[in-house]
N, C-alpha and C positions, 0 to 999 in steps of 0.2 A: 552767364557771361554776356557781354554785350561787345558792339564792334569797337567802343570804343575802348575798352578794354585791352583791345588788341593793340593799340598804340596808331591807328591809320593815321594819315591825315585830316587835320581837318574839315578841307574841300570832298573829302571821297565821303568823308561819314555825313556829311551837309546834305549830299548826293543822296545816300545812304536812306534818310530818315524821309528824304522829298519821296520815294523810290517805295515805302512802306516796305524796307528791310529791316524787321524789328530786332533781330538778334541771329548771333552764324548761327550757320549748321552746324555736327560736326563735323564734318571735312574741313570746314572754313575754321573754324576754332581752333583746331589741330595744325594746318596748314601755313594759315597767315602768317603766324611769328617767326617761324625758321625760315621763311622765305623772305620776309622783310630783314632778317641777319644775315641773308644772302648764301644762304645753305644751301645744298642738292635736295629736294624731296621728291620721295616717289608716294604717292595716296593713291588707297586704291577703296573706291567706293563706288557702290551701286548709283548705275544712271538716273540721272535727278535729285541726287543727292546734293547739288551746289559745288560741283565741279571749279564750275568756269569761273567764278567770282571768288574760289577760294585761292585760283591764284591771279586774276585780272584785277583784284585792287592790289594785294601786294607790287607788282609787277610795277601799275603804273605811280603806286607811292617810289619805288624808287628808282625809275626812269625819269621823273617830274625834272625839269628843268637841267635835261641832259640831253639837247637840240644833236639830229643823226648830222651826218657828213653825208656828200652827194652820195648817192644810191648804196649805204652801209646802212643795215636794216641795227637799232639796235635789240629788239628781241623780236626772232623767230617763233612764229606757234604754227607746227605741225597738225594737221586732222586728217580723220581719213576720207570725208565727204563733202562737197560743197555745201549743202545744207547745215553740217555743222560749221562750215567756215564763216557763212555767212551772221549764225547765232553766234559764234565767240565775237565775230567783229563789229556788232551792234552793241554786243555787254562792256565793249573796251569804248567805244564811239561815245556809249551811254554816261560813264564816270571820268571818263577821259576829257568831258566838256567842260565837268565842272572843277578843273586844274588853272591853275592861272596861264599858266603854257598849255594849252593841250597838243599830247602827241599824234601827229598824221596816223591813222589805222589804215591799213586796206585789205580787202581781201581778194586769192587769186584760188582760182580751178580751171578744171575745162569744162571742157564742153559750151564756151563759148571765145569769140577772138581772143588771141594774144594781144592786138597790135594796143587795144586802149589802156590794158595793163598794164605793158611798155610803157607806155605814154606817161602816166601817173608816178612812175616809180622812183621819181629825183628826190623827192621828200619825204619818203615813209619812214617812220619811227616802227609801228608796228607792224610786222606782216603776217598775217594768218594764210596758211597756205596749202594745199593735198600735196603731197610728193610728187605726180609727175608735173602736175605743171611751173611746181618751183622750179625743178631741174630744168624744163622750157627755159625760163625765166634766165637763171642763170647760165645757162648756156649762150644766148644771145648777151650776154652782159648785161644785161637789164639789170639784173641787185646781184649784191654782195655781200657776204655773210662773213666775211674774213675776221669783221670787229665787233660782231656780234656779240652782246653780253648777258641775253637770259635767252635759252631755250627750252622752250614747252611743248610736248608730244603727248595731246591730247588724244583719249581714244585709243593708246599704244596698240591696246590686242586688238582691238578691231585694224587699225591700221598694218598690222602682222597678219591678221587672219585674211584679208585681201589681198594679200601676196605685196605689199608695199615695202616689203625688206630689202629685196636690192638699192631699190632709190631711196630709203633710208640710210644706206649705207652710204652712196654717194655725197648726199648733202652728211652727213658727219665727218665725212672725211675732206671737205672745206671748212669746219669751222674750226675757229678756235681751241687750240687745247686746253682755256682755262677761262671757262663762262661756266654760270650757273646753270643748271640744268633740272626741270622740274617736269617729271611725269605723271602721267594721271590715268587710271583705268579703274576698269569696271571688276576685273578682275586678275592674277597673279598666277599667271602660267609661265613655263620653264621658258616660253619665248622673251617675254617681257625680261623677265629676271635675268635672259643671256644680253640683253639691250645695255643694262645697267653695268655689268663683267665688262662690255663691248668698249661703251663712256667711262669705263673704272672709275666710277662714280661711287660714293658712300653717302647714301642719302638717310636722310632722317625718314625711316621709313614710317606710314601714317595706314592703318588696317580698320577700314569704320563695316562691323560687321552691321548685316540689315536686323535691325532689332523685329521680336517675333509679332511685334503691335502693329507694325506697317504694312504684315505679308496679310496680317485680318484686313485691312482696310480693304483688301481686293477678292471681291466673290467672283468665284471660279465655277464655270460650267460648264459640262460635255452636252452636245446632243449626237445620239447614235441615229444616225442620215444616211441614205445613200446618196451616190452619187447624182443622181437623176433628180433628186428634192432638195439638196443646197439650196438651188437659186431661192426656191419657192420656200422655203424654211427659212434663209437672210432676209427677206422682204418681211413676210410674218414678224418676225420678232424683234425688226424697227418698227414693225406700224405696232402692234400691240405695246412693246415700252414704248413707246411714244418717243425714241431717241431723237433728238437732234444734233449730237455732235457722236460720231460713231466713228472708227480708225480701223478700217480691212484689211486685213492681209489674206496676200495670195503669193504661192509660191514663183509663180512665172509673169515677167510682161506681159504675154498672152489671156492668161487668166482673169491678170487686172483688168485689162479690156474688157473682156466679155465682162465680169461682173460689174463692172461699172458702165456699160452700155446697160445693159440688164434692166437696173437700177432708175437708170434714167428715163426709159423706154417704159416703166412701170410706177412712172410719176413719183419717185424719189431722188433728189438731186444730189446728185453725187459729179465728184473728180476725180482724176485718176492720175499718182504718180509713176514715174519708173524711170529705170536709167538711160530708155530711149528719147526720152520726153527734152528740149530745150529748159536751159537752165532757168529761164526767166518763164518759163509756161511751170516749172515745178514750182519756182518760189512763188508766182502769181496764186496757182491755187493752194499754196499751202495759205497763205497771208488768207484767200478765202475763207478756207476750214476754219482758224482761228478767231477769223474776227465775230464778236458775238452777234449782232448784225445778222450777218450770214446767212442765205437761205437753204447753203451748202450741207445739205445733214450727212455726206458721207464722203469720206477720204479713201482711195482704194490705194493699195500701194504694196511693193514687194520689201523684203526687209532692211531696205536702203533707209525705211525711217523707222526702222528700229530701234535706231539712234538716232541724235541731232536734231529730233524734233520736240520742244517744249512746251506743251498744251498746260497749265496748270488745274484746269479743272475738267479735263478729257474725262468723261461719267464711262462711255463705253470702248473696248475694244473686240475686235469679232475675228476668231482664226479661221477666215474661210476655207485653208488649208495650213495642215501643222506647218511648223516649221522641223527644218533636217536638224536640226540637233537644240537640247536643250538650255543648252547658253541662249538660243537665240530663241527660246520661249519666253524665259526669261528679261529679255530686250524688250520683248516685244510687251510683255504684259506688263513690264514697266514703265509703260506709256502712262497708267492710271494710276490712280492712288497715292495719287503725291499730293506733297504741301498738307497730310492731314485730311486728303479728301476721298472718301470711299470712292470705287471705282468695280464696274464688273468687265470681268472679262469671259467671253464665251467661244467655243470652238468648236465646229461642225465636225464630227468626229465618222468616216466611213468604214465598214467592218476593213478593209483594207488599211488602213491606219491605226485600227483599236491597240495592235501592241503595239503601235509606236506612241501612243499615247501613255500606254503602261509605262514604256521605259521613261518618259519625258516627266511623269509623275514621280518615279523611284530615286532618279538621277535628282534631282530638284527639290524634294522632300519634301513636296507640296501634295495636296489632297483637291482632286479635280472632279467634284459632284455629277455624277453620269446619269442623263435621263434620257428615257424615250424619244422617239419622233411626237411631238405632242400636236393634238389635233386642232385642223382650224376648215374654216370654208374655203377651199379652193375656187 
């Protein structure tokens, strides 16, 4: 099947072919066409699978040449992160230029002023938003959602597993009681599924399981470490692969710190995200990591970029420490191995964490190759 297949417009598929979008995914295959009949759909597919774009071209084929009212947003999209707010509002910026109208996009979070956010909101067609700070927003009158006519809550369970339910609730219960409504997650937990009861929504439900060819594209390795030889064990095994584009994770801001000082202080350049960090100091170094350019070989970060972050050809990811539960191994290691491109993922494993390793391998039904501290010259 091909996009055009799907019936888009012609401008988005023009886009499309400039953009070396050769054909959907499944999500987008499956997605696109009930969404452009203006259906409710809930998809739930693994991150990186073509999310955003499975419903950001529907969306904007048919908003095209439907100009908002002063500060009436006409489609809401929900996330749970600034990082991914920022990636849906570039994907819509991206196709939405080549419309002969194109609609006003913006996106809003904290962790930086309200007041220029304010300022911009007289014309927006699309809003990409986190929960509290739409609530900000709308509370000062700044937009309104009353005439709202597509909403999308990207990320669902993650934006439930962050405690975002209350203020979910809030902004539902201003809108509209008869907009399309289109969810999207990674996964189909009894929260998601009360979301849908909540909306009394009957969506054309869309289940893209991870086929078992994608999970090979990702080699999986433990090292049994202790505590005391992490540092000296993650330096080792960027300089010997020879990595240049690496993705750390650590459980704590604190952590990130230290290992990415570590890092730096041992002539390997690294950056360091986390949720203390200024919104324009995170996206500054993310844009670093990515660009190929870069002399940036290491991203440190806690698992705020577990999601929301789209590297297409990310070769390494490294679990400086597990993560607490295996949904979010899962996130995490799904950094790699996308688009068809192998990807290793490795995890410093301390006899302190071994059974939580066990259980992260049992729960996930993945097979995690366990080997020694292996030697080098210190």
């Amino acid at each position: 099947m091909t996009f055009k297949d799907l019936k888009l417009s012609s401008a988005l598929l023009s886009q499309l072919e400039k953009n070396q979008f050769a054909k959907p995914t499944p999500i987008q295959e499956q997605a696109i066409t009930p969404i452009l009949e203006g259906k409710d759909v809930m998809g739930i597919a693994k991150t990186g699978s073509g999310k955003t774009l499975a419903y950001v071209l529907p969306l904007l084929d048919r908003l095209q040449n439907q100009p908002s009212e002063n500060r009436e947003i006409q489609a809401l999209v929900m996330v749970p992160t600034r990082e991914l707010a920022v990636q849906v509002s570039e994907a819509i910026i991206l196709f939405s230029k080549a419309l002969k109208n194109p609609l006003i996009t913006m996106a809003v979070y904290g962790g930086v002023s309200i007041n220029p956010q304010m300022m911009k909101m007289n014309t927006v067609d699309i809003l990409v938003a986190t929960p509290g700070r739409l609530l900000e927003l709308m509370e000062k009158n700044a937009v309104k959602i009353a005439k709202t006519k597509i909403l999308v809550l990207d990320e669902a369970d993650k934006m439930l597993s962050m405690g975002f339910r209350e203020e979910m609730d809030q902004v539902f219960a201003r809108l509209p009681k008869r907009l399309q409504t289109l969810l999207f997650s990674a996964t189909l937990s009894p929260k998601v599924s009360e979301i849908i009861q909540y909306l009394t929504l009957d969506p054309v439900v869309i289940n893209i399981q991870v086929p078992e060819e994608d999970l090979a594209l990702i080699k999986q390795i433990g090292y049994r470490v202790t505590e005391e030889k992490k540092g000296v064990l993650l330096r080792h095994l960027i300089e010997k692969h020879e990595m240049k584009q690496v993705l750390i994770f650590c459980s704590s801001t604190y952590q990130v710190e230290h290992v990415n000082d570590k890092l730096n202080t041992n002539g390997i350049t690294s950056k360091a995200i986390h949720g203390k960090k200024a919104q324009g100091t995170r996206q500054s170094h993310l844009n670093e990591f990515k660009s190929a350019d870069s002399e940036v070989r290491c991203l440190v970060t806690t698992d705020l970029l577990s999601r929301g972050i789209d590297i297409e050809f990310l070769p390494f990811v490294i679990n400086y420490e597990l993560p607490r539960s295996p949904k979010d191994y899962i996130h995490r290691i799904g950094r790699t191995g996308r688009a068809e491109n192998p990807g290793t993922v490795i995890s410093l494993v301390t006899a302190d964490e071994a059974n939580h390793m066990r259980v992260i391998q049992k729960k996930t039904k993945m097979k995690v190759w366990m080997e020694d501290l292996p030697e080098w010259n210190s």
